[in-house]
C-alpha positions as CSV (number, residue, x, y, z in Angstrom):
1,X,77.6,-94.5,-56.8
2,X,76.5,-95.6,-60.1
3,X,74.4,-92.3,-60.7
4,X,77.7,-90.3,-60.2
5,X,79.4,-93.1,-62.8
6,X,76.5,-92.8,-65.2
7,X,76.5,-88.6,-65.0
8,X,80.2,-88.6,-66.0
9,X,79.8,-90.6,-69.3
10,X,76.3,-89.0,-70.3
11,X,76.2,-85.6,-72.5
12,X,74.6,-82.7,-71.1
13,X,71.7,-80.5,-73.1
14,X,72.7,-77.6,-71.7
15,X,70.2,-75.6,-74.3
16,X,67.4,-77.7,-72.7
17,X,68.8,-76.7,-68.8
18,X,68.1,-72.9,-70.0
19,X,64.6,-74.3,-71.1
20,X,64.1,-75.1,-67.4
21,X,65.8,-72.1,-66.4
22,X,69.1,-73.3,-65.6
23,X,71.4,-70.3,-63.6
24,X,74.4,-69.8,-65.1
25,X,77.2,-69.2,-62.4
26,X,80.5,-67.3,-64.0
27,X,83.5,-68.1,-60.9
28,X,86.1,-66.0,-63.2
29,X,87.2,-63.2,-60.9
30,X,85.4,-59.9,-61.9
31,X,88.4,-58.9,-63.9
32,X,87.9,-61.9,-66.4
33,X,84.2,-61.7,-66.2
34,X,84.1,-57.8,-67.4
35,X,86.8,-58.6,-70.4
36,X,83.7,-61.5,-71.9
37,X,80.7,-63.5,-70.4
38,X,78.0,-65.6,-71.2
39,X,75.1,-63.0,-71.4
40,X,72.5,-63.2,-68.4
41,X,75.4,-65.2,-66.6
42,X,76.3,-64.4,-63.0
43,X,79.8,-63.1,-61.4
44,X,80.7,-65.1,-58.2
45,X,84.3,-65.8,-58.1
46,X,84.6,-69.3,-56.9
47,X,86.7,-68.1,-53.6
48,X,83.2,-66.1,-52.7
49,X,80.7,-69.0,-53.8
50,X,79.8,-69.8,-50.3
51,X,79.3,-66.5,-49.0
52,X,76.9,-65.7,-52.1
53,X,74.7,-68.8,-51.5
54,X,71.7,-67.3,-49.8
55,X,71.1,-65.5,-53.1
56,X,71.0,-69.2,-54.7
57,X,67.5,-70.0,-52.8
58,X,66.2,-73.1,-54.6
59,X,67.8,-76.4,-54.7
60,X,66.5,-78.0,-57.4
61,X,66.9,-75.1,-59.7
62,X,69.5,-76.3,-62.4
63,X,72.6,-74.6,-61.9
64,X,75.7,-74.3,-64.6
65,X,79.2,-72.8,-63.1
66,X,81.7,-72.4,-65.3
67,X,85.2,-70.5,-65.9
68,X,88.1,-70.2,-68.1
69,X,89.2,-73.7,-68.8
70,X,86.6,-76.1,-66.1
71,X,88.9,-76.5,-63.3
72,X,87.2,-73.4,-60.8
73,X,83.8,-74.3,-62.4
74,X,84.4,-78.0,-61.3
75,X,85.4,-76.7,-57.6
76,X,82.3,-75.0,-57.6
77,X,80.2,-77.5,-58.9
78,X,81.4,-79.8,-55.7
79,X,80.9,-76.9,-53.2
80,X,77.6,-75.9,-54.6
81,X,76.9,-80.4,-54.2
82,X,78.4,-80.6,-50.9
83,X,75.6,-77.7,-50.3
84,X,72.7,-79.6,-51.4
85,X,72.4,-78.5,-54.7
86,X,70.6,-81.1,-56.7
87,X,71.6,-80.0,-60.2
88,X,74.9,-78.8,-61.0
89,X,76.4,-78.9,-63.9
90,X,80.1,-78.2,-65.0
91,X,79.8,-76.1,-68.0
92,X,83.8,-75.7,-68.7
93,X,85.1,-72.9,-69.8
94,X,82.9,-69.7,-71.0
95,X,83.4,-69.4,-74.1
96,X,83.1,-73.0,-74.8
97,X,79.5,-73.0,-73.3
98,X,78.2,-70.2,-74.4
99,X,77.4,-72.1,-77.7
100,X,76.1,-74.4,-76.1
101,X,73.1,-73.0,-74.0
102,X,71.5,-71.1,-77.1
């Protein structure tokens, strides 16, 4: 429980994930994601995320989701943990983030 604590409170590098090739999960619907997108992001609207996770193959890959404003991201982020996912991060909203990982 502390680790969960201690992960809300400390920043993310999110330019240091890409280092370790992070996947960047977009869960806009495919309307949003054609209108703008993070560049090598991918499309999986967060109502599909669990069939598409066969595609997602390792675990302990570092894996951002985000959105519009961080609410879907952060439902994906708990279905991609529930999963066993090791390394999710909630990247918020798109634009926001894509800053962020360059």
């Amino acid at each position: 429980m502390f680790d969960a604590i201690k992960n809300l409170f400390t920043p993310v590098d999110y330019s240091e994930l890409m280092k370790r090739k992070a996947i960047i999960i977009d869960v806009r619907s495919r309307g949003e994601f054609q209108s703008g997108h993070i560049e090598g992001s991918i499309n999986c609207p967060v109502d599909e995320l669990e069939k598409h996770l066969s595609k997602l193959k390792d675990k302990d890959q570092p894996i951002i989701t985000c959105c519009a404003s961080g609410m879907r991201s952060g439902m994906a982020k708990r279905t991609l943990v529930a999963k066993g996912y090791k390394e999710v991060y909630n990247g918020g909203g798109w634009s926001g983030l894509n800053g962020k990982v360059k």
